[in-house]
BARO-603120 format. One record per residue (C-alpha): residue number from 1; residue in three letters; x, y, z. Coordinates in steps of 0.1 Angstrom, whole numbers. Layout:
<recs>
<rec resi="NUM" resn="ALA" east="X" north="Y" up="Z"/>
...
</recs>
This chain:
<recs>
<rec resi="1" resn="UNK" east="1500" north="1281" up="323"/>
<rec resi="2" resn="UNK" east="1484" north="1251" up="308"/>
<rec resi="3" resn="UNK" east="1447" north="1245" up="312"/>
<rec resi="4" resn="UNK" east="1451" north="1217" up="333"/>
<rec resi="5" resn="UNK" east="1467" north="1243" up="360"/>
<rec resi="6" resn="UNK" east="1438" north="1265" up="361"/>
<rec resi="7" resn="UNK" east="1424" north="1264" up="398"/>
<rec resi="8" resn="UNK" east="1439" north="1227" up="401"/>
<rec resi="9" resn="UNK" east="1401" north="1216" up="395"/>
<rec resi="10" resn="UNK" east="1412" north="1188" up="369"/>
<rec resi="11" resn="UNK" east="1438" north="1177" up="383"/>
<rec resi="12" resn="UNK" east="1424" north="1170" up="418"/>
<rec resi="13" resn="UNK" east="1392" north="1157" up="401"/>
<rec resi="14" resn="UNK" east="1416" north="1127" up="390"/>
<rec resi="15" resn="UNK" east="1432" north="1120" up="423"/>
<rec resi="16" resn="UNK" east="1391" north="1117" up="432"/>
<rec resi="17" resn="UNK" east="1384" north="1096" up="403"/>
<rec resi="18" resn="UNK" east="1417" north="1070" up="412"/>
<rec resi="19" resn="UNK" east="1400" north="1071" up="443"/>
<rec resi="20" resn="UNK" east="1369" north="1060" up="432"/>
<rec resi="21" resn="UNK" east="1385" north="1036" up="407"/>
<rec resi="22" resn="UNK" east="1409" north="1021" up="437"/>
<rec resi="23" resn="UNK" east="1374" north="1016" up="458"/>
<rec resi="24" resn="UNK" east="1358" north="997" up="436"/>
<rec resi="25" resn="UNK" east="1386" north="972" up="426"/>
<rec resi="26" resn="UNK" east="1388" north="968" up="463"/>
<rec resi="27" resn="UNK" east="1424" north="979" up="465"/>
<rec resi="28" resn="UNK" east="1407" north="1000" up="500"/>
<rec resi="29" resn="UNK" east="1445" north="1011" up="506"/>
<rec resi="30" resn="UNK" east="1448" north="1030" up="481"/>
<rec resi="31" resn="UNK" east="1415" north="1044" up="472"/>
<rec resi="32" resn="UNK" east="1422" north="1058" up="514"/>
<rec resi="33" resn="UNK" east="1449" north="1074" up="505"/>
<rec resi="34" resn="UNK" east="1435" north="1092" up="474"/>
<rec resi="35" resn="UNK" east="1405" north="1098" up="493"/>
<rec resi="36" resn="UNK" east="1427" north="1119" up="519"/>
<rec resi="37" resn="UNK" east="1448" north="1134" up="491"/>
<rec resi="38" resn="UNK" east="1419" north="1152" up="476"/>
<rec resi="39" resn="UNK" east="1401" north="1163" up="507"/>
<rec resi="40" resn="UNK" east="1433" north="1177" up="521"/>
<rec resi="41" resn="UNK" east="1443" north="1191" up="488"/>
<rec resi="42" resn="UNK" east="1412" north="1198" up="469"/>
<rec resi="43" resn="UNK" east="1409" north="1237" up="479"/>
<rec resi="44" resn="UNK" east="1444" north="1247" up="476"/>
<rec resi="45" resn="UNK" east="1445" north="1265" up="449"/>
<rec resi="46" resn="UNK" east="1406" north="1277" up="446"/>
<rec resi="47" resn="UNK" east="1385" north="1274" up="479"/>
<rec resi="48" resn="UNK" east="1353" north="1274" up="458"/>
<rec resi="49" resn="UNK" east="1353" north="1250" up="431"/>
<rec resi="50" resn="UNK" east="1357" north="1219" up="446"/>
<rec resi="51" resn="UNK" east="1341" north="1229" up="481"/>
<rec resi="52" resn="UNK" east="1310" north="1208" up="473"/>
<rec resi="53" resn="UNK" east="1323" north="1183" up="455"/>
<rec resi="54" resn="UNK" east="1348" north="1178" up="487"/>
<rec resi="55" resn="UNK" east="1325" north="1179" up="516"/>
<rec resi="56" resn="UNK" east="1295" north="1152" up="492"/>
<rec resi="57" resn="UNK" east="1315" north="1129" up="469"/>
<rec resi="58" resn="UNK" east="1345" north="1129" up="487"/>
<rec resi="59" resn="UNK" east="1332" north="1121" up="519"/>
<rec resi="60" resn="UNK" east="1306" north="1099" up="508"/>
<rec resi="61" resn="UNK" east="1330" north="1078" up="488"/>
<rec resi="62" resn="UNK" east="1355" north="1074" up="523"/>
<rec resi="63" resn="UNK" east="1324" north="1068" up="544"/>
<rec resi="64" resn="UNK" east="1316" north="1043" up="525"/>
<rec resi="65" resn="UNK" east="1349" north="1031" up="524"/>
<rec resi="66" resn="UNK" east="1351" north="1030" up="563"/>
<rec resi="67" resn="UNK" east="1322" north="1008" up="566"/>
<rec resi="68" resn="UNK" east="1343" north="981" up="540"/>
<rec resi="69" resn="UNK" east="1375" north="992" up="555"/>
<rec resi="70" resn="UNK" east="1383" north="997" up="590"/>
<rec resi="71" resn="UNK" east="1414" north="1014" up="584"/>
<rec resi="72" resn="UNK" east="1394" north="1039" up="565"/>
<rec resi="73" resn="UNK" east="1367" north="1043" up="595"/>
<rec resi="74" resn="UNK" east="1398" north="1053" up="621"/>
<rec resi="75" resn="UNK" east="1410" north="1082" up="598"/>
<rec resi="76" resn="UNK" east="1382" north="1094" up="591"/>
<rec resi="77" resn="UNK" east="1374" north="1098" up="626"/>
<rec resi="78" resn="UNK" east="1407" north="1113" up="636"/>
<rec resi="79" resn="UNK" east="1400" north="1136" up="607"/>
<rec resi="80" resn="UNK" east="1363" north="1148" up="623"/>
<rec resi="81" resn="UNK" east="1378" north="1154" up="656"/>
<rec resi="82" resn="UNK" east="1407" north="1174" up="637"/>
<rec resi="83" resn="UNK" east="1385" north="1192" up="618"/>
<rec resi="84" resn="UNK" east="1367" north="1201" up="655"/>
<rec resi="85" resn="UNK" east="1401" north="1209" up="677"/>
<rec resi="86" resn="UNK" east="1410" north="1237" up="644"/>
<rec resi="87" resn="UNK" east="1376" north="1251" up="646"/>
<rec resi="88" resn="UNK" east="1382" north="1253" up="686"/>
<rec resi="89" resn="UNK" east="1414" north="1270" up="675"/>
<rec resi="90" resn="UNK" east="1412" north="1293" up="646"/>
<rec resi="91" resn="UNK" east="1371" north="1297" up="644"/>
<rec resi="92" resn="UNK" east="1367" north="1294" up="613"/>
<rec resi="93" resn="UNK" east="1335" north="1284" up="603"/>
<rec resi="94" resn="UNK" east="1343" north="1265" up="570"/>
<rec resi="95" resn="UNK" east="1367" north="1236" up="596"/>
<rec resi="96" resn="UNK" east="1330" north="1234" up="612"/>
<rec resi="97" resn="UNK" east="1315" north="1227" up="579"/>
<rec resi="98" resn="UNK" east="1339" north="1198" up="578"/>
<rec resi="99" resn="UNK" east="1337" north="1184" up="608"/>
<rec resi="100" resn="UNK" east="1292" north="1184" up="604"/>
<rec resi="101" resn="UNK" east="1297" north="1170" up="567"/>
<rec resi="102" resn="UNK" east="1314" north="1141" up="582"/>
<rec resi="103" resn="UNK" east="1292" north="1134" up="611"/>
<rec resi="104" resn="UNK" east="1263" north="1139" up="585"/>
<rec resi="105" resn="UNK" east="1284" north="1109" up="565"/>
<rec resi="106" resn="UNK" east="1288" north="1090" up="592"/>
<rec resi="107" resn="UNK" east="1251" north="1090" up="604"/>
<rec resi="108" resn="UNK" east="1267" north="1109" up="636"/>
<rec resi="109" resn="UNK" east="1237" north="1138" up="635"/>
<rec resi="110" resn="UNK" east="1231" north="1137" up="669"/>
<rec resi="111" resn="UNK" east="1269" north="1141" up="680"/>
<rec resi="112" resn="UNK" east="1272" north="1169" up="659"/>
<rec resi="113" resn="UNK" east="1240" north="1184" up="673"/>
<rec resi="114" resn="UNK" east="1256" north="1180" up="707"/>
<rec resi="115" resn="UNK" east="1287" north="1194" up="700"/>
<rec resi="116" resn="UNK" east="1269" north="1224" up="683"/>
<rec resi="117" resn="UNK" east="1249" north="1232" up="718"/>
<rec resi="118" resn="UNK" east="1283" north="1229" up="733"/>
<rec resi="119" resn="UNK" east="1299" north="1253" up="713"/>
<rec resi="120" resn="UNK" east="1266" north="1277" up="713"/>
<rec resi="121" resn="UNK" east="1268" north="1276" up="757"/>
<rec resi="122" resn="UNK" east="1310" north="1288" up="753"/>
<rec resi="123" resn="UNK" east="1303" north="1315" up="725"/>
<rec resi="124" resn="UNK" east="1271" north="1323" up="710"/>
<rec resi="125" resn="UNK" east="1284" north="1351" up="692"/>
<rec resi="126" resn="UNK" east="1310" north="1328" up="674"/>
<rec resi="127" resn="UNK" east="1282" north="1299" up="677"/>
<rec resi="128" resn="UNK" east="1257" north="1320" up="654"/>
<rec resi="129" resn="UNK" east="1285" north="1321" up="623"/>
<rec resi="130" resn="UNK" east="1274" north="1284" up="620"/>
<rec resi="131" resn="UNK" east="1236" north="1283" up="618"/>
<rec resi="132" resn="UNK" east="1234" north="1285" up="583"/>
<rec resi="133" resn="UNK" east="1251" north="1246" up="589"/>
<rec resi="134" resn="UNK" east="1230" north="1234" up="617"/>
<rec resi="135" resn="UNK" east="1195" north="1253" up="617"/>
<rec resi="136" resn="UNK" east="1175" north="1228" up="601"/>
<rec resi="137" resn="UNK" east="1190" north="1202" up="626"/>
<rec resi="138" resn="UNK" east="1184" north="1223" up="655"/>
<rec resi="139" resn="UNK" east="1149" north="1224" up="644"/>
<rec resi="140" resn="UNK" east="1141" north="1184" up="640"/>
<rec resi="141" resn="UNK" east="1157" north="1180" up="678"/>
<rec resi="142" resn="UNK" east="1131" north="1216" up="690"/>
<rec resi="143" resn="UNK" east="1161" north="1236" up="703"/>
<rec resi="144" resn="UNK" east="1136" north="1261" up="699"/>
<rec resi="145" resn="UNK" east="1156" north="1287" up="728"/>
<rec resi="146" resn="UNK" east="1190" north="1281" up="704"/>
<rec resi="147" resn="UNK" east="1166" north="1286" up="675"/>
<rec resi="148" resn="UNK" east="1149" north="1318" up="684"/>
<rec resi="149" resn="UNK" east="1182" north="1333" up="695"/>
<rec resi="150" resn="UNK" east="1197" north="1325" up="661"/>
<rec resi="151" resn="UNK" east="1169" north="1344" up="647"/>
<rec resi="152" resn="UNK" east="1165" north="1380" up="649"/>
<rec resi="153" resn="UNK" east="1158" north="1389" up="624"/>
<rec resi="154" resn="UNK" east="1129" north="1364" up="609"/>
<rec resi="155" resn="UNK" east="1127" north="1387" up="572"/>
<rec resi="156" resn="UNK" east="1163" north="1377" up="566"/>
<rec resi="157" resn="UNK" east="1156" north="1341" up="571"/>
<rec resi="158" resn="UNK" east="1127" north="1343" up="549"/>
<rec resi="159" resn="UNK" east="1152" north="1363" up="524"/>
<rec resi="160" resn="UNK" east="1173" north="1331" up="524"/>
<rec resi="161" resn="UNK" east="1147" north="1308" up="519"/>
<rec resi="162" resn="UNK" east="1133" north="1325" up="490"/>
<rec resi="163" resn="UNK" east="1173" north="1328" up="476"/>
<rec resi="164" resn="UNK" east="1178" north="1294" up="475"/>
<rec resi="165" resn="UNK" east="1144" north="1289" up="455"/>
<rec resi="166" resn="UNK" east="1154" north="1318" up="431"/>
<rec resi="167" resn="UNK" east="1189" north="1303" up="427"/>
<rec resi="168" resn="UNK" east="1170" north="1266" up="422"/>
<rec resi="169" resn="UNK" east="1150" north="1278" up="394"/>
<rec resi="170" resn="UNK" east="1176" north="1299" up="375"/>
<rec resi="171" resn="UNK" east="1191" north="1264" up="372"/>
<rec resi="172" resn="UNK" east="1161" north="1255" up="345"/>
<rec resi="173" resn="UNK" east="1169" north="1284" up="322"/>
<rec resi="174" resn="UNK" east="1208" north="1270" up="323"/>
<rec resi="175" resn="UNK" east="1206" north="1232" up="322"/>
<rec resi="176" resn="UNK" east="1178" north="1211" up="305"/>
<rec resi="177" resn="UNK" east="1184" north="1187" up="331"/>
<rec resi="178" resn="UNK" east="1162" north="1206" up="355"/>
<rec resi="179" resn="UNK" east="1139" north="1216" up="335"/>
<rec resi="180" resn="UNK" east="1115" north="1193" up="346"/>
<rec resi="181" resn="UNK" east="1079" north="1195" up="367"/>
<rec resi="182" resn="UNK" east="1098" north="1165" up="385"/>
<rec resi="183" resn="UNK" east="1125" north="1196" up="398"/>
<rec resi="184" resn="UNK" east="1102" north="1231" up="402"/>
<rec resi="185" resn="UNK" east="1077" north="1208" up="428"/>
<rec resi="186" resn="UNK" east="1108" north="1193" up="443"/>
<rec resi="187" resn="UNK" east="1124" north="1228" up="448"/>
<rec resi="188" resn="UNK" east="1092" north="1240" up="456"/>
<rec resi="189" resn="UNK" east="1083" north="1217" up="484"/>
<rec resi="190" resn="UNK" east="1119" north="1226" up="496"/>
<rec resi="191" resn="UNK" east="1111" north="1265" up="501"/>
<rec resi="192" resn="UNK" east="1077" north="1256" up="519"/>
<rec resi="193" resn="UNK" east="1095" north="1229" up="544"/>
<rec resi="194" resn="UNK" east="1123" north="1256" up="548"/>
<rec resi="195" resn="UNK" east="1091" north="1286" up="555"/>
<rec resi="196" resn="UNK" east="1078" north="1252" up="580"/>
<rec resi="197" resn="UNK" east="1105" north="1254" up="600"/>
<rec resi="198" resn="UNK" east="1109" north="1292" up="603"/>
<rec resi="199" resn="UNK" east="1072" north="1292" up="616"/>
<rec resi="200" resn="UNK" east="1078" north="1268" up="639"/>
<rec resi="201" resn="UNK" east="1107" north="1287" up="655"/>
<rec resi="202" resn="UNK" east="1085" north="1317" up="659"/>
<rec resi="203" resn="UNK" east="1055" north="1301" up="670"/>
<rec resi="204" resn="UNK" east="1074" north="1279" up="696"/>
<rec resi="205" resn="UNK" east="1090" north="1318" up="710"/>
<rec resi="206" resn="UNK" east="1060" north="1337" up="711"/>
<rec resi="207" resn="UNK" east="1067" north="1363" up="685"/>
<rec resi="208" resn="UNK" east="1034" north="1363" up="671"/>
<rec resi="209" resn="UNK" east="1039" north="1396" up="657"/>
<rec resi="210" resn="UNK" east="1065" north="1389" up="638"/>
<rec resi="211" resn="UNK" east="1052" north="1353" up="623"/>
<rec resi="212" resn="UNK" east="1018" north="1375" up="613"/>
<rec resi="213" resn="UNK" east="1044" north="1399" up="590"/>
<rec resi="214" resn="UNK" east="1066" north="1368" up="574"/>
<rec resi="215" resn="UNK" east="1029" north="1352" up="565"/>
<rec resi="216" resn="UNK" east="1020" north="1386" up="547"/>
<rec resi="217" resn="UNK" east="1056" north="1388" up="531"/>
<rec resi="218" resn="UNK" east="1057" north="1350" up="527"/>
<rec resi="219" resn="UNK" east="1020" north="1351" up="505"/>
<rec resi="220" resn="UNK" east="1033" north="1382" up="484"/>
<rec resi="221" resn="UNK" east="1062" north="1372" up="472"/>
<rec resi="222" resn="UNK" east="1050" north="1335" up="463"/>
<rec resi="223" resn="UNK" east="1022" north="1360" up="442"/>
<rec resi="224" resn="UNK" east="1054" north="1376" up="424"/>
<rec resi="225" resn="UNK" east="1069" north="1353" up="412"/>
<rec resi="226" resn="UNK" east="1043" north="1332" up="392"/>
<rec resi="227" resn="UNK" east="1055" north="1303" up="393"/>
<rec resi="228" resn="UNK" east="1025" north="1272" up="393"/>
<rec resi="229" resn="UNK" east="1046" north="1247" up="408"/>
<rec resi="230" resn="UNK" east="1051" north="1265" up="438"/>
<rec resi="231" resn="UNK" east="1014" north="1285" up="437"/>
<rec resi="232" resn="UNK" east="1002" north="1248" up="433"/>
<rec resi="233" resn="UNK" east="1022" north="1234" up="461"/>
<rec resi="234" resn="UNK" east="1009" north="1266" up="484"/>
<rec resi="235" resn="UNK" east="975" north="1264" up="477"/>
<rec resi="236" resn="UNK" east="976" north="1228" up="492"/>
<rec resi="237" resn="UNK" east="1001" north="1235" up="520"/>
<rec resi="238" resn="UNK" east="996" north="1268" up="528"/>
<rec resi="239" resn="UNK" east="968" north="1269" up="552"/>
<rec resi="240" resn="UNK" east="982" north="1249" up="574"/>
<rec resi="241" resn="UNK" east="1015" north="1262" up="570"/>
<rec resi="242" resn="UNK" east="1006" north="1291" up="589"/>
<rec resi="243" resn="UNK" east="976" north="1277" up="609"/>
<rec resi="244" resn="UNK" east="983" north="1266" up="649"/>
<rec resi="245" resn="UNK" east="989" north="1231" up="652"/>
</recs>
């Protein structure tokens, strides 16, 4: 096996980057067609390593396309509503992911929003594998019943929150690139706006009890860590983080 072959990264990375190539030398029929290529293609032979690159560059690319090309703007709404009917169909949750990282593209929030609700009222059980893809949507429109049944258990959400920020700052100790005051406020701001929302859920269902124990947890494990971006960013915001409003 050459290196080329491994996990088919490279060689889908190039269908993307004729894509990208096509796009800006206007030839918008073929950069369409590379654009499909790779999001139909790019997780065939690893589901993970192009997943992000798929659902952000890839998408951005053909929704920017669509609004030069419209051609480009007709497939790629056949291809949301697709990506809808197989998640109807099979359940997955990742064919939902698709269809919201299109909408998002397409400046379609509220549809997908919508549709979400929709899908909540048929089968909250199947509905609740997605809120990791909605929630901070849900929040901004105060679907604050769908938001406090997606939530019971606050700690774990607060367990998230404070996983992404971990995961964010390991990213200094890897790559110099964020190593930067610039990146520990921005990723700090980040975990606060994420702890916002979580409040706001509780406070808007009455769980008083349970907001008083993610404040304690909350102020601990910022204390923990030691990190002065992020004591910095509480000391300003955290009062009224927590305070009725």
């Amino acid at each position: 096996m050459q290196a080329s072959d491994v996990a088919g990264a490279p060689s889908a990375l190039k269908i993307l980057e004729d894509a990208q190539l096509a796009h800006r030398s206007c030839d918008f029929i073929n950069a369409l067609k590379f654009y499909r290529h790779f999001f139909d293609h790019a997780l065939d032979d690893d589901p993970i390593a192009l997943y992000g690159v798929r659902l952000n560059h890839c998408l951005r690319g053909w929704a920017k396309l669509a609004r030069e090309f419209p051609g480009a703007m007709n497939q790629l709404e056949e291809q949301k509503q697709a990506c809808l009917e197989n998640y109807r169909q099979e359940r997955h949750p990742e064919l939902f992911h698709d269809y919201w990282a299109i909408c998002q593209e397409l400046e379609q929030r509220a549809e997908a929003v919508a549709t979400f609700v929709e899908l909540h009222t048929e089968n909250p059980k199947s509905a609740a594998k997605l809120s990791k893809y909605v929630w901070t949507a849900l929040v901004t429109e105060e679907h604050w019943e769908i938001c406090n049944e997606l939530l019971p258990e606050p700690i774990q959400k607060l367990d998230e929150c404070f996983a992404i920020f971990d995961e964010s700052n390991q990213l200094a100790t890897i790559d110099a690139q964020f190593d930067s005051l610039e990146f520990s406020q921005h990723i700090s701001d980040q975990l606060i706006d994420d702890v916002q929302n979580l409040v706001s859920v509780l406070r808007h269902g009455d769980r008083a009890e349970e907001l008083d124990a993610i404040q304690r947890d909350f102020f601990r494990r910022v204390e923990s860590r030691n990190h002065s971006a992020l004591s910095k960013s509480v000391n300003a915001r955290g009062a009224f983080l927590f305070s009725a409003h």
